[in-house]
MILUM-916500 format. One record per residue (C-alpha): residue in one letter; y, x, z. Coordinates in steps of 0.25 Angstrom, whole numbers, plus 5000, padded with zeros to 4 digits. Layout:
N
AYXZ;...
// end
This chain:
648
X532956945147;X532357005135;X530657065135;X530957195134;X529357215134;X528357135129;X526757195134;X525757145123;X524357135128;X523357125120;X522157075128;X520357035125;X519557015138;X520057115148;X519657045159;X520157105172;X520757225165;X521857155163;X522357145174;X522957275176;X523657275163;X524257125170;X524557205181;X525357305176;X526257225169;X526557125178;X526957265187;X528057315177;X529357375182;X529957295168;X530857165174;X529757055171;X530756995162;X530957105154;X529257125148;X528257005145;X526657015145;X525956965131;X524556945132;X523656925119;X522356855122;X521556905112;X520356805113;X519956835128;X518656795132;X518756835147;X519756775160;X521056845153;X521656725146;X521656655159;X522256765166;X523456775155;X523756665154;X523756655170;X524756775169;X525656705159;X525656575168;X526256635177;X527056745172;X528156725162;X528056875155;X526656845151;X526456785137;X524756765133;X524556755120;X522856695118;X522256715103;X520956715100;X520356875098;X520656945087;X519657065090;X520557185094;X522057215100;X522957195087;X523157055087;X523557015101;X524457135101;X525157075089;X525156945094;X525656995108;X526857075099;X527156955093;X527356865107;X528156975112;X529656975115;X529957105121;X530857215117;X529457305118;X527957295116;X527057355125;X525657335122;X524557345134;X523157325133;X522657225140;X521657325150;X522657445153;X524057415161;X525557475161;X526157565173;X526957485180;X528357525173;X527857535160;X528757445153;X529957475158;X529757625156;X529357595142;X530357505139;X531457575143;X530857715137;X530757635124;X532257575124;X532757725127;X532257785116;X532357665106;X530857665105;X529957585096;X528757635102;X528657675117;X527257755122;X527157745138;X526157855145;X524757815146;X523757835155;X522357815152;X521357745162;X519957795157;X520657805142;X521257925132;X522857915132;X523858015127;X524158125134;X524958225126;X525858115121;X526158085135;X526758215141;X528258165141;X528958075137;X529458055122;X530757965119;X530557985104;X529258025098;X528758025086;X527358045079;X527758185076;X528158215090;X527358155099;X525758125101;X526257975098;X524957955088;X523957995099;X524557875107;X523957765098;X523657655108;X524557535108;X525157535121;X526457545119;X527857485119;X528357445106;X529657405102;X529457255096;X530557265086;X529957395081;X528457335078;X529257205071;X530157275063;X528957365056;X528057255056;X527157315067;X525857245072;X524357275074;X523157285066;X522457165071;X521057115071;X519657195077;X519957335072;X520357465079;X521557555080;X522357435079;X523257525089;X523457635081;X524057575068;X525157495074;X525457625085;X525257725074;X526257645065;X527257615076;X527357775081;X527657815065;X528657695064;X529557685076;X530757765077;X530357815090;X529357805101;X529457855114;X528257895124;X528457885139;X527757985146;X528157985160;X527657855164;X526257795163;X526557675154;X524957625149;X523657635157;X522557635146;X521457595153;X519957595152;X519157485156;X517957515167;X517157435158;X517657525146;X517757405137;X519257445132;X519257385119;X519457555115;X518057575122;X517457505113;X516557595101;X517257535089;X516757525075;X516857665068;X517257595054;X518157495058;X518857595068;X519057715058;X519457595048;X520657545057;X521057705060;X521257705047;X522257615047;X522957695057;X522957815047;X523657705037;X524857695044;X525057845047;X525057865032;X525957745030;X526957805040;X526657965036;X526858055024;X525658145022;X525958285031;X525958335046;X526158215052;X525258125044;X524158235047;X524558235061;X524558085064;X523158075057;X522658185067;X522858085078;X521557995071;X520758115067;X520858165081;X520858055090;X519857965082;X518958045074;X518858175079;X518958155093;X517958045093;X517158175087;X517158265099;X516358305111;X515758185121;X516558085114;X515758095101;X514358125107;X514458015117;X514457915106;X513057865100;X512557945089;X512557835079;X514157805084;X514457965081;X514157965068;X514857815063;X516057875070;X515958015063;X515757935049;X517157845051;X517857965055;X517258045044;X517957945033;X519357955040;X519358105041;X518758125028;X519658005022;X520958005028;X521558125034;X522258245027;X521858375028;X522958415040;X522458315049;X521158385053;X522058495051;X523058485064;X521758465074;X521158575081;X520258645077;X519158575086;X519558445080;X519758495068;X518158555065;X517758405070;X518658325061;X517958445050;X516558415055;X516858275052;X517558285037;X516358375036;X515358235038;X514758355048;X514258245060;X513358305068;X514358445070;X515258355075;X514258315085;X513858445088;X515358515090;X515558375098;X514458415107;X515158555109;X516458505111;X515858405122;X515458525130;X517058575131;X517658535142;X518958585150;X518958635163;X520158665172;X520058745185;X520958725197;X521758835202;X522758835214;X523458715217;X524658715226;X526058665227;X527158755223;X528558725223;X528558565227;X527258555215;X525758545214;X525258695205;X524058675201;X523358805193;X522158765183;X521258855173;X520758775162;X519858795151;X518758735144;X517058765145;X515958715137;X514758675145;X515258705159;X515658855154;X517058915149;X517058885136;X517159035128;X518059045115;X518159175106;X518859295109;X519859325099;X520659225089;X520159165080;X520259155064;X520559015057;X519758915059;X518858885044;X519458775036;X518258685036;X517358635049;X516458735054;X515058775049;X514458705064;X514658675076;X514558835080;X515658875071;X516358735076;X516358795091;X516758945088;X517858895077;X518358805089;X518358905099;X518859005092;X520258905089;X520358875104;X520659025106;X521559035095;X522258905100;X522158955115;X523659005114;X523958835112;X522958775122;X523758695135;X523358655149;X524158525155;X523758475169;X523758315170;X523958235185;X523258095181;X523157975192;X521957945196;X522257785195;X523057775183;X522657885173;X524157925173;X524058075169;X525558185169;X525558295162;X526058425174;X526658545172;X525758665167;X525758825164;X524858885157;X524258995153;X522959025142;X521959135145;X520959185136;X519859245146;X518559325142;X517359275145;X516459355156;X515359395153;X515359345139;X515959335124;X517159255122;X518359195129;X519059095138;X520159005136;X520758975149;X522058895154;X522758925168;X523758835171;X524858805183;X525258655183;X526358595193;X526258475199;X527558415205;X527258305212;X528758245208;X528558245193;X526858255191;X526858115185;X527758125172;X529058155180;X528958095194;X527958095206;X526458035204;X526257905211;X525357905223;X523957925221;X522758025213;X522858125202;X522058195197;X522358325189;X522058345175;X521958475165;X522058455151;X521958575140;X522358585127;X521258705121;X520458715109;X520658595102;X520258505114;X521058445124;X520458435136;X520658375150;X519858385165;X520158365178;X520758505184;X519458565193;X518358535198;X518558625210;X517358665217;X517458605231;X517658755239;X518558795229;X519758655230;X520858705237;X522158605235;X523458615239;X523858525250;X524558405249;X526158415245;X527358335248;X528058315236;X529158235231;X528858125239;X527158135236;X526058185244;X525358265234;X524058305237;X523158395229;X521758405230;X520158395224;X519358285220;X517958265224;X517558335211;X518558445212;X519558415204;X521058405209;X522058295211;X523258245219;X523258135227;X524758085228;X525158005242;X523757955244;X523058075251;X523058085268;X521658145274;X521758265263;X523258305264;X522658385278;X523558325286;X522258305297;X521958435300;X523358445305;X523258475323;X524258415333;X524158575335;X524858605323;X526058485326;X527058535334;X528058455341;X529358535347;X530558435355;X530458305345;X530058405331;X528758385327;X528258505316;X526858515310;X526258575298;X525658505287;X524758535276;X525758475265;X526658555255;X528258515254;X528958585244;X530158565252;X530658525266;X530058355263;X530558215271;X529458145278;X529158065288;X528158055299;X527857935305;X527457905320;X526557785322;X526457715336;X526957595342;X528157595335;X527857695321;X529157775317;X529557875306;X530157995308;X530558105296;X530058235294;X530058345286;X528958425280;X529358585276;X528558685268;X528158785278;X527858885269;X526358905270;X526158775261;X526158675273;X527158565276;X527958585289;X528058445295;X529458425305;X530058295311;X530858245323;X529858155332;X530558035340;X530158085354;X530457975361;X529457885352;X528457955356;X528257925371;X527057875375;X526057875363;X525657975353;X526157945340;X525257965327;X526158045318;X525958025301;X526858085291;X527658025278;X527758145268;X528358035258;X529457955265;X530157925252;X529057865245;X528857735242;X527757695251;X527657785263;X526457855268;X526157895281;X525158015283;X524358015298;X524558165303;X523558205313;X524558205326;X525158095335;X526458145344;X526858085357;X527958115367;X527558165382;X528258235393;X528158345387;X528658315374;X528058265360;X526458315359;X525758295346;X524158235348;X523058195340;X523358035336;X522157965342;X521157915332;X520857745330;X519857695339;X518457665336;X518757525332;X520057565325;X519157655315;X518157545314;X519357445310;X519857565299;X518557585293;X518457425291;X519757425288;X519357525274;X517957455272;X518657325271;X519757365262;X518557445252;X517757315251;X518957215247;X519257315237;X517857335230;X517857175231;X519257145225;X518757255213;X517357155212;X518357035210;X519157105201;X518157155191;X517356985195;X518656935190;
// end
């Protein structure tokens, strides 16, 4: 059968990083016929040759290619596109990894829409990603109407005819941004690309040793050399105008400007700052037109001024004011409403711990040049975030805790300007309302079991900012209790720090099923009722199990009573219950794929005088003792297998 993928990695001295990328694509849904594995040795000098070429012994889909190093990533890509056979290209760097149906998903987005370039939703493990790019999905995107250019990174899926027929490879050699030509040139060629946001297709992954090659300081000179080279092909594919402006702006703003700004320019030494200002300097000053600076706001805007300007310590100084910014976002009520999580937020920025305080009034035009200092910086800037207010957004993001997968929700909004008590000035203030549907919160369908924690992210001012929603203090957190919701035990609540989260299908002690009394269960004939602390939006199957000498299910039901609680009914098996008190424990998710059983603080048993609902008896004395072993043992052989892993 025809490779209808070939995955190209490129890889120097991972060491056991690799074996997660390994991992993930021996896991894919794609038949094992229809993708190969082609791995470039680029002149290891740690165990990953042998392991390769282990792999390959005894997998047939896994080509390894050895050459001696050629200094950066270009070359064993090439080479791997080269081997390559498949209908596709899909290139992975050899320390991140592909969700498990990546490929397919991919491959067959790509066939849909004719693709010559299919971009798969990232998730960053430690590392930037896209974001706005990755909102929904985009069939047939363009450079003109999609983020495409702020998705530079070259993990993606590539039509292989495509690249041959226009003749396109990498850069090669030790060099920088080698990346961004050939992605650059492909997005402004192809006859379409297509983005698929509704899946995580890439983990970009930092290392724990943060020794990415990425991490790396790089050479001012060489690197502002090689994005110069990027800046070639946007002129070679572009006619001077709008968009040639607005694809420059992707560089002046991700590259120089940004690495201007706030912690990310004072945490760099001194010596550092000022040869990464003098590089950036000679782009600006050399290469871009008068509308690229142009279309940035106005905070970005004074900092690529400051720096035409050769003005190098106010760029320190309004960098040290920007790093005293920072967003905040307030938790309001969070309940369930409706068969989904409403969760209410205020958001706005402070400086130094305080509400930050912005001019009453709008604003004139901003001067035309950069400003006088750092002062007339500040007020020029705060003055624009009011006259922009009307623009400014709030989005709330869930991310999973293990993966770094992030879905946009649902959100209203409103913007209020608020005077400032006892004092001159304004505040700029977001509330929101986001919906959280427990079917759809990850990009269309239900969020797989596990932690997420919950993100704000506000567009205001010229910055785009993101925090955790809280901290609540610890007398003030009051969460919702845990819902039932297409097929998912959803359950809000704080973290140890305040913030909040949901813990999908993994919480038991903090869903307050304990506090529930065999006082509160009531047993009439064989119909057993009792309410829970759970929200159903509707009347909801489940089942309860009964353990004992011989376990059983029974179904159930759980009701809305009206008052926010869960009314539990079933039918017991009377005549099982003679002679011994059965512990009782509830399945609010019969339907899923691995049930789980929930202990309720009852057991029920059959007498003379009919069924009575008791407290279960606990373990013995040796019983906890064997538990407790039980868990110790099962922590040790875990640190131990990590020691052995990271030994390896």
């Amino acid at each position: 059968m025809p490779v209808k993928v070939s995955v190209i990695v490129p890889v120097y001295n991972p060491g056991i990083y690799i074996e997660d990328c390994i991992a993930s694509l021996l896991r894919q849904s794609l038949p094992p016929d229809e993708y190969e594995m082609v791995f470039v040795n680029d002149g290891s000098t740690d165990d990953t040759p042998a392991r390769l070429d282990a792999l390959a012994a005894e997998n047939p889909r896994v080509k390894v290619i050895h050459q001696e190093n050629s200094g950066w990533s270009g070359k064993p890509r090439n080479v791997g596109l080269d081997a390559s056979e498949g209908t596709y290209v899909m290139y992975v760097d050899n320390d991140d990894y592909l969700g498990d149906e990546a490929l397919e998903r991919m491959y067959d987005y790509g066939v849909a829409n004719s693709a010559d370039v299919v971009v798969g939703k990232m998730a960053g493990k430690g590392r930037p990603v896209p974001v706005e790019l990755f909102r929904r999905n985009h069939p047939h995107a363009t450079v003109e109407n999609a983020p495409l250019i702020d998705s530079l990174t070259p993990h993606k899926m590539f039509r292989r005819a495509f690249l041959d027929d226009i003749g396109l490879r990498y850069p090669e050699g030790r060099r920088r941004l080698e990346d961004h030509v050939f992605v650059t040139e492909a997005f402004l060629r192809a006859d379409n690309v297509s983005v698929l946001s509704d899946y995580v297709c890439y983990y970009h992954v930092k290392r724990d040793d943060a020794s990415n090659a990425g991490f790396q300081r790089f050479d001012p000179v060489g690197y502002f050399k090689n994005l110069r080279e990027a800046l070639d092909v946007v002129e070679r594919y572009t006619q001077p105008g709008a968009l040639r402006d607005r694809l420059h702006r992707r560089w002046l703003r991700n590259e120089m400007v940004e690495r201007m700004r706030g912690r990310r320019l004072l945490n760099a030494p001194e010596d550092y700052r000022k040869e990464l200002f003098e590089e950036i300097r000679g782009v600006v000053v050399e290469r871009f037109a008068p509308g690229v600076a142009a279309g940035l706001p106005l905070a970005q805007r004074i900092i690529a001024g400051l720096i035409a300007a050769d003005r190098f310590d106010d760029v320190v100084a309004f960098a040290e004011w920007e790093a005293s910014v920072a967003l905040r976002a307030e938790p309001g009520p969070v309940r369930w409403e409706d068969g989904a999580l409403k969760v209410d937020l205020t958001a706005e920025y402070r400086v130094g711990g305080q509400p930050m305080t912005f001019p009453v009034g709008r604003a004139g035009a901003a001067p035309a040049g950069p400003p006088r200092d750092v002062t007339e910086a500040v007020g020029q800037v705060s003055a624009d975030s009011v006259e922009q207010f009307r623009k400014a957004t709030a989005d709330l993001l869930v991310r999973e805790r293990a993966s770094s997968a992030q879905y946009f929700q649902p959100v209203e909004f409103t913007r209020e300007i608020l005077p400032v008590e006892d004092g001159e000035g304004s505040r700029l203030v977001l509330r929101a309302t986001a919906t959280v549907d427990p079917a759809t919160a990850a990009g269309g369908i239900a969020p797989g079991n596990g932690l997420w924690d919950v993100f704000v992210r506000v567009k205001l001012g010229g910055w785009t900012k993101e925090c955790r929603l809280g901290p609540v203090p610890r007398r003030s957190r009051a969460a919702a209790s845990a819902g039932v919701v297409a097929g998912r035990v959803v359950l809000p609540y704080w973290t140890d720090r305040g913030h909040l989260a949901l813990d999908v299908d993994r919480a038991y002690k903090r869903l307050g099923l304990s506090g529930l009394a065999p006082g509160d269960v009531s047993v009439t004939g064989d119909r057993l009722r009792a309410s829970l602390p759970l929200y159903v939006p509707v009347d909801t199957e489940v089942l309860l199990g009964l353990t004992g000498p011989a376990c059983s299910d029974i179904p159930g039901t759980l009701s809305p009573d009206g008052s926010g609680a869960a009314l539990l009914e079933a039918v017991l098996p009377v005549g099982e219950l003679k002679g011994v008190a059965r512990r009782v424990t509830l399945c609010p998710a019969p339907k899923a794929d691995e049930r789980r059983f929930l202990g309720l603080p009852f057991a029920v048993r059959a007498g003379a005088g009919g069924v009575q609902v008791v407290r279960p008896s606990g373990p013995s004395v040796v019983g906890r003792l064997a538990r407790r072993a039980r868990k110790v043992l099962v922590r040790v052989r875990a640190t131990a297998s990590r020691v052995r892993a990271r030994r390896a």
